[in-house]
N, C-alpha and C positions, 0 to 999 in steps of 0.2 A: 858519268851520266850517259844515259842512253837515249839516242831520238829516231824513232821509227814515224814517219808522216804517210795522210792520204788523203784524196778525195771523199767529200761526202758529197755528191752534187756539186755544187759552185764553191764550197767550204774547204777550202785547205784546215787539215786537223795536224795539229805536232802532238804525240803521245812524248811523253819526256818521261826518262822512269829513273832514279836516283837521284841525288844529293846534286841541287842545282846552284854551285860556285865558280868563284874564278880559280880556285888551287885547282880544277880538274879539266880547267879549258869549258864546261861547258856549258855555263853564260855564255861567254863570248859565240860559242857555237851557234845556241840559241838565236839569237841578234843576227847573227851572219845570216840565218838561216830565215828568219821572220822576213830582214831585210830585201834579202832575193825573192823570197816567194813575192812579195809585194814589186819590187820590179820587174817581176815576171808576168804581171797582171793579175792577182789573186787580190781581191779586195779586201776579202774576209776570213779572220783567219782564228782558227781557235787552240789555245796552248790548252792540252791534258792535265793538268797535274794532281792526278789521283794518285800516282807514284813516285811522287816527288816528296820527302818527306822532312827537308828541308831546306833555305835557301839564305842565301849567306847576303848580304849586303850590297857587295856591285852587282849581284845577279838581281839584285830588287833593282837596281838603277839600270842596268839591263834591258828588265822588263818595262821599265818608263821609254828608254829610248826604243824599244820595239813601238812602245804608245806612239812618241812622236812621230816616226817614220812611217807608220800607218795613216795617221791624223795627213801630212804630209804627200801619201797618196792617195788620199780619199778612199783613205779603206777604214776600218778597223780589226784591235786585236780584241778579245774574250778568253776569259778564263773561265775554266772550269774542272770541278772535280778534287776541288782542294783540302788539303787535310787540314783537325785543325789546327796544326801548329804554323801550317802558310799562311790560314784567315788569320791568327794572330799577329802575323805579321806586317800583312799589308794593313791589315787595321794598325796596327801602331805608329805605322810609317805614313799613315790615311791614303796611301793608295788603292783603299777600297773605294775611295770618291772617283781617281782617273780610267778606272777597269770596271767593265761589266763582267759579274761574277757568275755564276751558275752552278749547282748544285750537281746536273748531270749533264751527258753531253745531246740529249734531245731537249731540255731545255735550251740549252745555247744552241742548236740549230734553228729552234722555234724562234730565239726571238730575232733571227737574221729575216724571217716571213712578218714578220711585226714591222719592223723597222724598214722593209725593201720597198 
């Protein structure tokens, strides 16, 4: 897995581009990476995953403890740009209830102006 980040304004953005598991290290990367941006003072933060084209099981529990640790600093995370075999997923595992989703990534910037 590949993770290239940046600023969009106030918005830390992680583009993530390959097969998001633990057999490649890059869940765990992820996380590590969510986690400091948010002790770094970034409240709001948005994971990519238009290039993600699939995600294995602790990369979903992963993605929950990126949730908590945001929740945790008074931030949160957002997703957006998912294919649909990751909606399939977090629907099945109903983590489409704990994430706000987004279809593109200026929808998920707009609704950081909704919410601010």
């Amino acid at each position: 897995m590949q993770m290239t980040e940046r600023l969009n304004g106030d918005v830390f953005v992680l583009d993530l581009k390959g097969r998001l598991t633990t057999m490649d290290g890059g869940a765990q990367l992820m996380r590590d990476r969510v986690t400091a941006v948010l002790a770094g003072g970034h409240s709001k933060v948005l994971l990519n995953l238009a290039d993600v084209p699939h995600i294995d099981s602790c990369a979903l529990g992963q993605l929950a403890v990126c949730k908590t640790a945001a929740r945790k600093a008074n931030g949160t995370v957002k997703l957006f740009g998912m294919t649909s075999r990751v909606v399939q997923l977090l629907t099945i595992t109903r983590l489409t209830t704990e994430f706000d989703t987004y279809a593109t990534e200026q929808e998920a910037l707009d609704s950081f102006l909704v919410t601010a």
